[in-house]
N, C-alpha and C positions, 0 to 999 in steps of 0.2 A: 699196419694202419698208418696210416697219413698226421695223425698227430691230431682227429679234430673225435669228438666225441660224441656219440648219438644218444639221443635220450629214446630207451627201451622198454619205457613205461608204456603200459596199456593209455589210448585215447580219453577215456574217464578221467584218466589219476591226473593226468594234465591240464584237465579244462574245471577239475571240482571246483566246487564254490565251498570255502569254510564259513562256518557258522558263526566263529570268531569273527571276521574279517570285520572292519569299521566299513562302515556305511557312507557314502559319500556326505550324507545329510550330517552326520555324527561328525566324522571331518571337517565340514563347514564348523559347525558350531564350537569345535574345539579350535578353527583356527579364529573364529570370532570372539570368542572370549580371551585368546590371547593375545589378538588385538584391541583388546577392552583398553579402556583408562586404568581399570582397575587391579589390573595383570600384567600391563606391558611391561612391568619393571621385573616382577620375582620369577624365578624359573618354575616351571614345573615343578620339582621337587615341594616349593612352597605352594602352590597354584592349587594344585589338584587338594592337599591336606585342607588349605584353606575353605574348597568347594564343600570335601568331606565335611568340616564340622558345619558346614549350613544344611548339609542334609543331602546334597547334588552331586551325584556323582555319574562323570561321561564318560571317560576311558583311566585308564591306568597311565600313572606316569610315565612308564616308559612308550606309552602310546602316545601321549603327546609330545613326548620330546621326538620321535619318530617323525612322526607327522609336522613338531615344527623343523626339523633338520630337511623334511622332504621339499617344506615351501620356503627355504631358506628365512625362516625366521628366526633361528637360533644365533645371538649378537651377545658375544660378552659384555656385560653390564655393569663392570667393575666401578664400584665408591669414584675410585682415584678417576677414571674416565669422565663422568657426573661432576665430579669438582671440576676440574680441568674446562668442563662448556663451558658451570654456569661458575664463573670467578667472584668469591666471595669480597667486599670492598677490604681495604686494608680499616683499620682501626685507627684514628688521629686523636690523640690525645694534644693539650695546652698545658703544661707545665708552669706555673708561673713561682710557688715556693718550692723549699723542699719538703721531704717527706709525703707531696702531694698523689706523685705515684708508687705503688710497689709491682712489682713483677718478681717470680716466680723466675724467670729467664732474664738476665740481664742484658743478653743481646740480641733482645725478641726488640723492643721496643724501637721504631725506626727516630732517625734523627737527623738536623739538617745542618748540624756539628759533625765535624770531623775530630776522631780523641778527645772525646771528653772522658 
């Protein structure tokens, strides 16, 4: 043989249609709800369980994570990413006695002293 490989399946076993298979319709609506407001942040893992307890259930996790990998939906989502846009303001404090502020970290607090 030449190296390339034939498939020797009877014509049927090649063109069946599984009873399984997602539905184009079903697909739409699993990638619309994971472009909801309300989903586009938690994965699947969370998405689907959350569907569960309202009663709604469209495919199995591992089918929409399928299906989002297929429409390149799938974007790690991580905390640190999320902070990183939206940059939280620094905190100013006005010191004017002492004892005024306490911290927990004494080299958290910024300052416009050099060595104090």
């Amino acid at each position: 043989m030449s190296g390339h490989t034939v498939d020797a399946r009877p014509q049927e076993a090649k063109e069946r249609e599984y009873k399984h298979e997602i539905t184009p319709e079903i697909r739409q609506v699993i990638i619309d709800t994971c472009l909801s407001d309300e989903f586009v942040m938690p994965p699947p893992a969370q998405t689907v369980p959350i569907l569960a307890d309202r009663g709604v259930y469209i495919a199995s996790e591992s089918s929409f994570y399928r299906i989002m990998r297929a429409e390149n939906l799938l974007v790690k989502k991580s905390i640190s990413t999320i902070k990183k846009n939206s940059p939280k303001p620094i905190r100013t404090y006005v010191v004017t006695k002492p004892n005024q502020l306490s911290s927990w970290d004494i080299t958290y607090p910024h300052s416009s002293k050099v060595n104090i």
